[in-house]
C-alpha positions as CSV (number, residue, x, y, z in Angstrom):
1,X,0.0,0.0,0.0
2,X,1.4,3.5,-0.7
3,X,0.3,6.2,1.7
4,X,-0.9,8.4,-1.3
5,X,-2.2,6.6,-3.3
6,X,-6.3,7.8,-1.9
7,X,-9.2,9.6,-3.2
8,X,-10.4,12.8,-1.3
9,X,-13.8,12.8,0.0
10,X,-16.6,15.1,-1.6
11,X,-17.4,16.2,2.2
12,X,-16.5,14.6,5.2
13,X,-13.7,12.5,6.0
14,X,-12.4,8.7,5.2
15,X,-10.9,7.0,7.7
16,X,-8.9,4.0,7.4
17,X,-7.5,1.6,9.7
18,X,-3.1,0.7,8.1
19,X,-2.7,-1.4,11.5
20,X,-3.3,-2.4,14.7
21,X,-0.6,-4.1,17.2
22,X,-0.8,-4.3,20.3
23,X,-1.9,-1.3,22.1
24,X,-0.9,0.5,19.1
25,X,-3.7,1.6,15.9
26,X,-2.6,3.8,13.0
27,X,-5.2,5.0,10.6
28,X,-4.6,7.2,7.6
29,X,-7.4,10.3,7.3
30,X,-8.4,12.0,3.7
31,X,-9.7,15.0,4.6
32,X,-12.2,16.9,1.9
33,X,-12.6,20.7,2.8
34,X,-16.1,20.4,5.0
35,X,-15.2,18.2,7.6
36,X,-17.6,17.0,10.2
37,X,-17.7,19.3,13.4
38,X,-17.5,16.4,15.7
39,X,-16.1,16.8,19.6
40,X,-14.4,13.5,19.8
41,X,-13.3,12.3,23.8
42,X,-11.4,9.5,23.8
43,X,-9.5,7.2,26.3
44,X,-6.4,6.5,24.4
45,X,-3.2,9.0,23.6
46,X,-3.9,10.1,19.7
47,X,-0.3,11.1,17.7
48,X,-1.0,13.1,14.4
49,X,1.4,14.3,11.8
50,X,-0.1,16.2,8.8
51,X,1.3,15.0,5.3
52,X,-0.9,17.3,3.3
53,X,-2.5,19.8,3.4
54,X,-3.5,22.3,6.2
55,X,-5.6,21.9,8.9
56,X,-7.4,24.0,12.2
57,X,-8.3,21.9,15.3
58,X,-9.9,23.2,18.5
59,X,-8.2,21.4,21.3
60,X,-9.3,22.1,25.1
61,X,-10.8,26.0,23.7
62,X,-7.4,26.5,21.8
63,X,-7.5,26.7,18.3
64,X,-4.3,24.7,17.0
65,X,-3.2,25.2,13.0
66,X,-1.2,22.6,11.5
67,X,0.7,22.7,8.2
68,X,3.0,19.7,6.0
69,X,4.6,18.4,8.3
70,X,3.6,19.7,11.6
71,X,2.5,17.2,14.6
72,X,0.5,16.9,18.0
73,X,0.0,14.8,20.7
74,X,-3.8,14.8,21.9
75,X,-3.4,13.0,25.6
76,X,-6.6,10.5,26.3
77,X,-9.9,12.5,27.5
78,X,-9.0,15.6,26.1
79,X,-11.9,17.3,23.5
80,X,-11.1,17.8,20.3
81,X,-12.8,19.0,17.1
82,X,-11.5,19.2,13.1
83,X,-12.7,23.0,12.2
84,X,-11.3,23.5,9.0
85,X,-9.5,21.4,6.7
86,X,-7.7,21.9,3.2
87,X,-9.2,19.7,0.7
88,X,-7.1,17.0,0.1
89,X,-5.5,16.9,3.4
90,X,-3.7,13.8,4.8
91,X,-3.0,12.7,7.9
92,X,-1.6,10.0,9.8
93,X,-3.2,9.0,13.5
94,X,-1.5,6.9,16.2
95,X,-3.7,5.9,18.7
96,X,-1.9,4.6,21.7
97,X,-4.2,2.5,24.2
């Protein structure tokens, strides 16, 4: 499988799973540029490095901007939203249980 080899999303976002080990799952998101407002809340760590693309996250009531390139560490039980997204934007997500 090659990383970019995907098709963006009209809206939304596609979500899938490359692996899961362990207590370790890393999914690749495609991100279209009308992404879902959801608060997510979740009980694992969540690692994310952007590979395209630009992104705007609200994190805790802090708006965070990411670029190529750029990473963040989301520690368990902290809400998070996507706000905006370039269209076309590609990420990788390590969740760590």
């Amino acid at each position: 499988m090659n990383i970019f080899d995907c098709t963006t999303p009209k809206t939304s976002e596609t979500f899938t799973t490359l692996i899961k080990h362990k207590n370790i799952k890393i999914t690749r998101i495609i991100s279209s540029n009308s992404p879902e407002h959801t608060e997510y809340i979740q009980d694992e760590d969540e690692w994310v490095v952007l590979l395209e693309g630009r992104a705007k996250l609200l994190i805790h009531k802090e708006e965070k901007i990411l670029e190529k390139g750029d990473t963040l560490l989301i520690p368990a039980n902290t809400p998070h939203k996507v706000l905006e997204t370039a269209h076309g934007t590609l990420w990788l997500a390590v969740h760590i249980f």
